[in-house]
C-alpha positions as CSV (number, residue, x, y, z in Angstrom):
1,X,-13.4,-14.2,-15.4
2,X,-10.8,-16.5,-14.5
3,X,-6.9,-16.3,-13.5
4,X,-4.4,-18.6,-14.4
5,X,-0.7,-18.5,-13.4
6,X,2.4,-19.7,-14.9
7,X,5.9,-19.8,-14.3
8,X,8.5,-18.0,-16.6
9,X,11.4,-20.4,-17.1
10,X,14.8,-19.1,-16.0
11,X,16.8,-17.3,-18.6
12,X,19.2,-14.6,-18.7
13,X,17.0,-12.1,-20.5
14,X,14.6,-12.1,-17.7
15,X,16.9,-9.6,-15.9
16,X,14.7,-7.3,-18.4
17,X,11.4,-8.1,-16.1
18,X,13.2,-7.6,-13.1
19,X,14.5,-4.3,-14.0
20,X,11.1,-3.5,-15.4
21,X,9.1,-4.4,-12.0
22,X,11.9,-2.0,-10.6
23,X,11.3,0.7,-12.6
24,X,7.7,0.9,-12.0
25,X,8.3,0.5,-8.0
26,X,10.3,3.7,-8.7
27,X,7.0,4.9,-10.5
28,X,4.8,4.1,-8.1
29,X,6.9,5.8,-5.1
30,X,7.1,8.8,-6.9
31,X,3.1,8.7,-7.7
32,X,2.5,8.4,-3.6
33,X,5.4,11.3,-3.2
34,X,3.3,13.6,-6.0
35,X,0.0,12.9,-4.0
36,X,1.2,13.7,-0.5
37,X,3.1,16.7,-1.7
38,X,-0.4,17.7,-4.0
39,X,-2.4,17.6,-0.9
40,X,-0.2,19.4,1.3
41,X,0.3,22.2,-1.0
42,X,-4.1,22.8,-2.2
43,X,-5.5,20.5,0.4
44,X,-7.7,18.7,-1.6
45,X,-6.9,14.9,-3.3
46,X,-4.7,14.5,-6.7
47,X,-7.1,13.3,-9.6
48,X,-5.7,10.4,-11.8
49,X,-6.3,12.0,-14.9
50,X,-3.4,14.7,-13.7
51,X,-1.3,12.3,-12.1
52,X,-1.4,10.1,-15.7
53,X,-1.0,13.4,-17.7
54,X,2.1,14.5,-15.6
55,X,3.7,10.8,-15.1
56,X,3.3,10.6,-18.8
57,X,5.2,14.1,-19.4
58,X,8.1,12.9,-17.1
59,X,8.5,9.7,-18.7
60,X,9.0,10.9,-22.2
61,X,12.7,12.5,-20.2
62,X,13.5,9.3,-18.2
63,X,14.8,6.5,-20.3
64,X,14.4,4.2,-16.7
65,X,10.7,4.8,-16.5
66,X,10.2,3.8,-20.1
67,X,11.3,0.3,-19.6
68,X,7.8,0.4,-18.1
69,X,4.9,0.4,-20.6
70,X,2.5,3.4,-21.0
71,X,-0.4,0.6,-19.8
72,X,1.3,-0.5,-17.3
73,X,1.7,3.1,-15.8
74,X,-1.9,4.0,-16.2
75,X,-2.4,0.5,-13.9
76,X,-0.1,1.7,-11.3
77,X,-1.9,5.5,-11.3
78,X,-5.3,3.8,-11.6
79,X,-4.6,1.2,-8.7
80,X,-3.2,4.0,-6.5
81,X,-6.3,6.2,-7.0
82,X,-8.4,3.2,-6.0
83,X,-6.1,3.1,-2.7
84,X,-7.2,6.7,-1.9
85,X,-10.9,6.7,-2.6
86,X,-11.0,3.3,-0.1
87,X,-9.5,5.1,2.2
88,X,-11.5,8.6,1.9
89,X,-14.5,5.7,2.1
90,X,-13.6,3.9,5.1
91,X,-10.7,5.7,7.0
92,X,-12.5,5.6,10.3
93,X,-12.9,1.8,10.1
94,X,-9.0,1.8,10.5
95,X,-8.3,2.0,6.8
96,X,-4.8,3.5,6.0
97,X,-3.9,5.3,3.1
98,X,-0.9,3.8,0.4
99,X,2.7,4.5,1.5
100,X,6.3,4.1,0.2
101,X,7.7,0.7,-1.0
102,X,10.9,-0.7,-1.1
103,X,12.0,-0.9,-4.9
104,X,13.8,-4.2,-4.5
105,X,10.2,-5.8,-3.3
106,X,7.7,-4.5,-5.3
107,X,6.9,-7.2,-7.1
108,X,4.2,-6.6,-10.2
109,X,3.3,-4.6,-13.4
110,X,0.4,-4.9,-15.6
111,X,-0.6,-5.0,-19.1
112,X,-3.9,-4.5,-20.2
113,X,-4.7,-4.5,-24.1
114,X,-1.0,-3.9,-25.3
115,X,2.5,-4.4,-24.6
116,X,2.6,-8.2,-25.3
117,X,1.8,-11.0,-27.6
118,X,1.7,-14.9,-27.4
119,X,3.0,-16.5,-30.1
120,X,2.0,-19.9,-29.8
121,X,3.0,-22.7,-27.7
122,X,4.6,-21.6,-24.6
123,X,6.3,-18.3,-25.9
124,X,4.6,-15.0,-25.2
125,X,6.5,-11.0,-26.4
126,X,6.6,-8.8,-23.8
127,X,8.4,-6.1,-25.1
128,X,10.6,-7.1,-27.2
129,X,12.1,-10.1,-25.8
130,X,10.5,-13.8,-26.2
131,X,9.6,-15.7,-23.0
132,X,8.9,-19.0,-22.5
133,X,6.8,-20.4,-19.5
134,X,5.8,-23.7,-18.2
135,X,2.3,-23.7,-19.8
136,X,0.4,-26.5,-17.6
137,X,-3.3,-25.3,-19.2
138,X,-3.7,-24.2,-22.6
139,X,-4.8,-20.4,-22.1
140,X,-9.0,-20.3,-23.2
141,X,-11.2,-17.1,-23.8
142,X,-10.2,-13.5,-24.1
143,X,-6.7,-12.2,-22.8
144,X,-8.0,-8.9,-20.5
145,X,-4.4,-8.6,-18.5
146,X,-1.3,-9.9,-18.5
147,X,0.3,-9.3,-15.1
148,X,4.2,-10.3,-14.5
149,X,5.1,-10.9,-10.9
150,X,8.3,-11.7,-8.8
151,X,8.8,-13.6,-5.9
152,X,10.7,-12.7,-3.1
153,X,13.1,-15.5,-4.2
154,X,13.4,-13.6,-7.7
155,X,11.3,-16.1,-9.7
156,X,8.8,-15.1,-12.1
157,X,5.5,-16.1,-12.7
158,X,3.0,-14.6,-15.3
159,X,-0.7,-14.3,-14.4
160,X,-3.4,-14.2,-16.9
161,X,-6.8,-13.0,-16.6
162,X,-9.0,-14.3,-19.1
163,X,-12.6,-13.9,-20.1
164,X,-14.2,-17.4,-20.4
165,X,-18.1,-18.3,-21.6
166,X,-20.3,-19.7,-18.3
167,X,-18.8,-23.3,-17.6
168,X,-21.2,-26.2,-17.3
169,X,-22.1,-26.8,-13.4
170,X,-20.4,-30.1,-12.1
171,X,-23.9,-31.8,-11.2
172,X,-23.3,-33.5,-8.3
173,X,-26.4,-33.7,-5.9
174,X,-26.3,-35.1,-2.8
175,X,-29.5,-33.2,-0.9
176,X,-27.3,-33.1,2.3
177,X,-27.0,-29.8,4.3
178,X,-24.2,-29.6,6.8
179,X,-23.2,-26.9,9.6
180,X,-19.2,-26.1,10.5
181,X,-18.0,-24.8,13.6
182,X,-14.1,-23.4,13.4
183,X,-12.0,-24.3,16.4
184,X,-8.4,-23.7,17.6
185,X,-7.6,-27.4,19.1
186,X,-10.2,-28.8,16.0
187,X,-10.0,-26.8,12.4
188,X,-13.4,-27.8,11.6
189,X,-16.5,-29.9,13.6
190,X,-19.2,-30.9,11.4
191,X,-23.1,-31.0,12.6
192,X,-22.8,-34.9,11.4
193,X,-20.2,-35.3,14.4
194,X,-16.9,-35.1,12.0
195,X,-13.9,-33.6,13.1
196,X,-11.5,-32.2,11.1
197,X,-7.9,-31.8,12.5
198,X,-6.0,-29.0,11.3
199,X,-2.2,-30.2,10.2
200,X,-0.5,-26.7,11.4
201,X,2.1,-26.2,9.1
202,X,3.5,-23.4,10.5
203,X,3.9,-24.9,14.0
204,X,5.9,-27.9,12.7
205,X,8.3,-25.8,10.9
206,X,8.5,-23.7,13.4
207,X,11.9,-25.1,14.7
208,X,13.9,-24.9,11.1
209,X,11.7,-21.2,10.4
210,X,13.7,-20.4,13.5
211,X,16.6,-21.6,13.1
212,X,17.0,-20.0,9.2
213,X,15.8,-16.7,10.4
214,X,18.6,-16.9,13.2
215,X,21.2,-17.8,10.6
216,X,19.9,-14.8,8.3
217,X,20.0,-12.7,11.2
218,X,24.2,-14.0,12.0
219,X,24.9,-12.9,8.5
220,X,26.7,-9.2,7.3
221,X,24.2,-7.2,5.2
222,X,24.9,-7.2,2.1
223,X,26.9,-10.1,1.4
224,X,26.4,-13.1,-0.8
225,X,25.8,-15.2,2.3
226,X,22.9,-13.4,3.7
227,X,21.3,-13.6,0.1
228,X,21.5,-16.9,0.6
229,X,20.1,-17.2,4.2
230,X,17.4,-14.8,3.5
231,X,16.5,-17.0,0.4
232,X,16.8,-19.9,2.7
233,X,14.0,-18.9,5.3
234,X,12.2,-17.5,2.2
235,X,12.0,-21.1,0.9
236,X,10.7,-21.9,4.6
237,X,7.8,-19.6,4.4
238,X,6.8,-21.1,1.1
239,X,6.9,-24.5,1.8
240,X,4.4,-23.7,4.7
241,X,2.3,-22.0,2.4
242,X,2.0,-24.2,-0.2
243,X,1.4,-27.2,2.2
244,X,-1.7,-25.4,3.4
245,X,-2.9,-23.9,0.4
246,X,-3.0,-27.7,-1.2
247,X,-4.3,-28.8,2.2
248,X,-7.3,-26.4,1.9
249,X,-8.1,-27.3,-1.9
250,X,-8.2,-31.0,-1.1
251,X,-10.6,-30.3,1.6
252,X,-12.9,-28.2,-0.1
253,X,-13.1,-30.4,-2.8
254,X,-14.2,-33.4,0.3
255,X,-16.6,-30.9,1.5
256,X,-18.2,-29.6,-1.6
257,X,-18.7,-33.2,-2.8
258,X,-20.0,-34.4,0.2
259,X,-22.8,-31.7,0.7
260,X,-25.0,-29.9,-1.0
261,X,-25.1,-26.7,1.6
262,X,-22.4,-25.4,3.7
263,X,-23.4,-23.1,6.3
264,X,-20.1,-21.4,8.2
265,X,-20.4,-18.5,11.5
266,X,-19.1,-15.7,10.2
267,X,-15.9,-14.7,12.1
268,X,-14.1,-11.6,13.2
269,X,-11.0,-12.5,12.0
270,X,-9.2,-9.5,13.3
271,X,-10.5,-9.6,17.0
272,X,-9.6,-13.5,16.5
273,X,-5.4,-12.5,15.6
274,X,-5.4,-10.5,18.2
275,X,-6.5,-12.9,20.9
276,X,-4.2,-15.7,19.8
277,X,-2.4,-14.7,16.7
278,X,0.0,-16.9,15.2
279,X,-2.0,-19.4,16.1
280,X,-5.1,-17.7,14.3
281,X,-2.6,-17.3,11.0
282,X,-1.6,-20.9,10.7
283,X,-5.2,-22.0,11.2
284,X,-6.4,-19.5,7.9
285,X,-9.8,-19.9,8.4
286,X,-10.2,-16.6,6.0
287,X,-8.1,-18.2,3.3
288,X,-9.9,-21.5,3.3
289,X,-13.5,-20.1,3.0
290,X,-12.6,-18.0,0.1
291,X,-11.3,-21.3,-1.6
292,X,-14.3,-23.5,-0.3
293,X,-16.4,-20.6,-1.8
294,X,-14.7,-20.4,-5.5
295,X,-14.4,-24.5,-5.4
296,X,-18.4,-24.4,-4.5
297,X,-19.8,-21.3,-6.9
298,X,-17.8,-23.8,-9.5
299,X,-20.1,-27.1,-8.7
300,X,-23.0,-25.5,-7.9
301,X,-23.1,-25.6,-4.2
302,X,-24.2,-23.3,-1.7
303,X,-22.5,-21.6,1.0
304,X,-24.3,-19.6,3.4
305,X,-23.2,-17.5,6.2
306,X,-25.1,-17.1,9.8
307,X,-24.3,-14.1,11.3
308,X,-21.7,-13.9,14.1
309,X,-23.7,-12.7,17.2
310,X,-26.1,-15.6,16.9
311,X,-25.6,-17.3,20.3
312,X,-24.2,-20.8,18.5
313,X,-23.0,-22.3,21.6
314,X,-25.0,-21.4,24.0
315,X,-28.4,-22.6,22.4
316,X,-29.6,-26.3,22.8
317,X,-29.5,-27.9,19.7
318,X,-32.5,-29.8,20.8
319,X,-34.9,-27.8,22.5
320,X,-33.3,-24.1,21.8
321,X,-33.0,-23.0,25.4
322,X,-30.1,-20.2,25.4
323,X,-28.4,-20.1,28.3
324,X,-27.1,-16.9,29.8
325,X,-23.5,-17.8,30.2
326,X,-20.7,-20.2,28.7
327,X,-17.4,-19.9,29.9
328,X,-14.9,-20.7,27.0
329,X,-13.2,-23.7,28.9
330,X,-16.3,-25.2,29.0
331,X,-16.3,-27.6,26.7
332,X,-19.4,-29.8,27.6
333,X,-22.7,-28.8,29.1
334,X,-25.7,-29.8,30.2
335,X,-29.2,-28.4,29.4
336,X,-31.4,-27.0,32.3
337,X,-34.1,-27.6,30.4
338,X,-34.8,-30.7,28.4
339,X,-31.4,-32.6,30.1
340,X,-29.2,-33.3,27.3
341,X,-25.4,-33.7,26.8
342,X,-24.0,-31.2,24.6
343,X,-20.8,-30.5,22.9
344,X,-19.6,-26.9,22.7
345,X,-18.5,-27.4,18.9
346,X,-21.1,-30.1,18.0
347,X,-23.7,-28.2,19.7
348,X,-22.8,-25.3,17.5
349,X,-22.4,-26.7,14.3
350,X,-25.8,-28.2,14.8
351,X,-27.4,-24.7,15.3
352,X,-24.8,-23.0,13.0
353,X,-27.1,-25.9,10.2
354,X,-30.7,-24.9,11.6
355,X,-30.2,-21.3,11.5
356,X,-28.3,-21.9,7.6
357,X,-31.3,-23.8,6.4
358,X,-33.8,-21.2,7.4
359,X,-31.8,-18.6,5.9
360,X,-31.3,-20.5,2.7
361,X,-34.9,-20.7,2.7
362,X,-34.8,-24.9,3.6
363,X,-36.9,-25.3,6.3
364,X,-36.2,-26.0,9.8
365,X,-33.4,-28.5,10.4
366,X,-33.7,-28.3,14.3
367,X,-35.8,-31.5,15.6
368,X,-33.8,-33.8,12.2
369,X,-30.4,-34.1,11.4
370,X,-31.3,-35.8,8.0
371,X,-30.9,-35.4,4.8
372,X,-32.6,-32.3,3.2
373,X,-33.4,-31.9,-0.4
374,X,-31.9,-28.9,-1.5
């Protein structure tokens, strides 16, 4: 499978879209309304095959819900039963079931095997209306969905999931095996002594995020200049995000092409946000590793995962005394029993690259930081 996105170029006739994402966050409100009120009355969980027989009753009366396809509505049944089941599955882990949405940002529908048609070049039929988009790939393999999606800035992109033949492996072998330790000060500390510096969007445009969320805030609701303000801090966010999203795929790229094995800690990402929390959210590490993973399955590299409660820091990279205690200030210790100097994140990153190796079935990489043929 593979996803690929493209924008819809502005036109008049997309107000169709927008009125059609609207009409199926309508849909989907009154699905989550039919399911609390099913429960409350019998006690027992709405099935999708009912809630797609009575949605499809109510829609042959409402000429507003039939702006949204008869696909599109099994999606929007289908993806809310989903919601329910996860949460029947894993409630007491802190899962919460789906709940109301504001109409105006909802932002999707989906198409599955009908409803649209590309006609060549950059012009696709959803509907009836004819689209063009900024076609920057040429679209490869079998269509399985066609999803349209708005931003909060009211731009539209369409997303395509196609089903592609196996791509070649990029061979690029360089039998090196490397460990990472996350940091808040450093983003990244390699086992080779590399330091990667995190850029921190966010807390550069901190200061003019600010300052447009304090200008939307100045501004009567309602009016056309607190559209404007809201899409001003909007455009903000954005920029932020798209300055670390390209960030990360440049670096994952550097990383995957250097090594051969990646071996990460895995993190608690929630106990993490709530310790330091927006610093935790400009930092990403969750975002990055699901990048560094797709941009690794996609050469042929490995990335392996040592588990959290392994005692990283605290070990001696060189002779594997743990000690019993390390204070989180401490940055730099000394081992009791073989003498050396260690690093808290070097240290780690080191151990983070023995414990990988053994798990990926490559030896011990303890006593040599070499090069190991993978």
């Amino acid at each position: 499978m593979k996803t690929l996105k493209f924008k819809l170029y502005q036109h008049k006739r997309n107000r169709y879209l927008k009125r059609t994402i609207n009409a199926a966050g309508v849909i989907y409100n009154h699905c989550i309304a039919l399911h609390k009120r099913y429960y409350r009355m019998w006690g027992v969980h709405l099935s999708c095959a009912k809630l797609q027989t009575h949605i499809a009753r109510l829609r042959r009366r409402n000429y507003f819900w039939q702006l949204v396809g008869s696909q599109a509505v099994q999606d929007i049944c289908q993806r809310i039963d989903k919601s329910y089941q996860l949460f029947f599955k894993h409630h007491k882990k802190g899962v919460r079931p789906p709940g109301f949405k504001k109409v105006k940002k909802y932002k999707s529908f989906t198409l599955k095997q009908a409803g649209y048609k590309f006609l060549g070049g950059n012009r696709v039929k959803i509907g009836s209306q004819v689209y063009r988009f900024c076609q920057s790939r040429e679209i490869e393999g079998k269509i399985k969905t066609l999803t349209i999606k708005r931003t909060p800035l009211g731009e539209l992109f369409m997303v395509v999931v196609v089903d592609t033949v196996v791509e070649p492996e990029i061979e690029s072998v360089t039998s090196k095996i490397a460990g990472f330790d996350f940091g808040l000060k450093t983003f990244l500390v390699c086992s080779d002594g590399t330091k990667i510096e995190s850029p921190q969007f966010f807390k550069k445009s901190l200061n003019a995020i600010k300052k447009a969320s304090r200008y939307d805030s100045k501004k009567l609701k309602g009016s056309a200049n607190r559209e404007r303000a809201r899409k001003n801090l909007v455009r903000k966010h954005e920029k932020v995000t798209n300055q670390r999203r390209d960030w990360f795929w440049k670096l994952a790229h550097y990383l995957t092409d250097k090594f051969d094995v990646l071996c990460f800690e895995t993190l608690n990402l929630k106990g993490m946000h709530r310790l330091w929390g927006r610093k935790i959210s400009d930092l990403a590490f969750g975002e990055f590793l699901q990048i560094l993973e797709w941009v690794a399955k996609h050469k042929g590299k490995l990335v392996v995962y040592v588990d959290r409660w392994y005692p990283s820091s605290k070990t001696c990279s060189s002779c594997g005394h743990v000690l019993e205690s390390l204070a989180l200030n401490v940055r730099q210790w000394r081992c009791p029993s073989c003498g050396s100097v260690n690093s808290r994140d070097e240290n780690a990153a080191k151990n983070i690259q023995a414990v990988g190796a053994s798990t990926a079935g490559l030896g011990d990489v303890r006593q040599s930081q070499t090069a190991i043929a993978v």
